[in-house]
N, C-alpha and C positions, 0 to 999 in steps of 0.2 A: 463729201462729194469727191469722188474718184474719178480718173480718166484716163486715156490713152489716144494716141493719134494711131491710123491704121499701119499697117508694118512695110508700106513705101513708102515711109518718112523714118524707117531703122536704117540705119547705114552703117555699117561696121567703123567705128572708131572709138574716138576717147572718151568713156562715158562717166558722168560723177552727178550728184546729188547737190540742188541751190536750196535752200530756204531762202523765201523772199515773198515779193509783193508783185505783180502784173501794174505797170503802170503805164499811163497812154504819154507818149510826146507829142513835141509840135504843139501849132494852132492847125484848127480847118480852115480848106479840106486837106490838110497836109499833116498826119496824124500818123503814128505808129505804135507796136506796142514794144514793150521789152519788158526786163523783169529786173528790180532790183533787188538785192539779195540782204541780210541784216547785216551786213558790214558795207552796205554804200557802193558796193560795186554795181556798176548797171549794163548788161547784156543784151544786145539785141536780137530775135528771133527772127529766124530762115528756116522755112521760107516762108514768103507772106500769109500763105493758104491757113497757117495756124492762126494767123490774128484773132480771128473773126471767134474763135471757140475761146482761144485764152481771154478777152475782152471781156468775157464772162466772170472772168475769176478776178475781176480788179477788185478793191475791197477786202481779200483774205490773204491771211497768211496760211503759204503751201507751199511742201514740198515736191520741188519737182526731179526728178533725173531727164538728164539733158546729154546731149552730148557736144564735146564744144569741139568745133571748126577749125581747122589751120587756119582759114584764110575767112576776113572779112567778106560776108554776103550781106546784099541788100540794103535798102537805105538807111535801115537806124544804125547802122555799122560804118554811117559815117558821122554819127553824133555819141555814138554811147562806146566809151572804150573800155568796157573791161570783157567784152570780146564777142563773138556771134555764137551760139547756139540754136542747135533742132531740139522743141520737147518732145522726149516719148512718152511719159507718163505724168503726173501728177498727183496730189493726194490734198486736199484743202485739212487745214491744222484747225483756224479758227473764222 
């Protein structure tokens, strides 16, 4: 299972590839998603609008390219520090 977000969520910056996991935080109704990667680091995703599609992918491992942020966006980027990202695409492994 392959995907992409549409190309107003491209934004010229610093783009690199995570292998990881889609994992939801929080308890409800206070929940987010981010991604954590197979060395423990865990990313939060900006902007919210991705949630709802990434939520799908919780459960596999996939590769995603992303592009990471200067600056902290959004709520899970006040709990998950290993920094905020937009995904552009993804690719599920297993």
């Amino acid at each position: 299972m392959d995907g992409s977000f549409s190309s107003e969520n491209q934004i010229a910056g610093n783009t690199t590839n995570i292998r990881g996991r889609v994992q939801i935080f929080g308890s409800e109704p206070h929940t987010f998603v981010g991604i954590v990667d197979q060395n423990g680091s865990e990313y939060s995703i900006y902007p919210q609008s991705q949630e709802q599609v990434l939520r799908t992918l919780q459960g596999y491992l996939v590769d995603f390219t992303v592009m990471l942020l200067d600056e902290a966006q959004g709520y899970g980027s006040l709990f998950l520090r290993g920094g905020t990202v937009t995904v552009i695409s993804w690719k599920v492994i297993e």
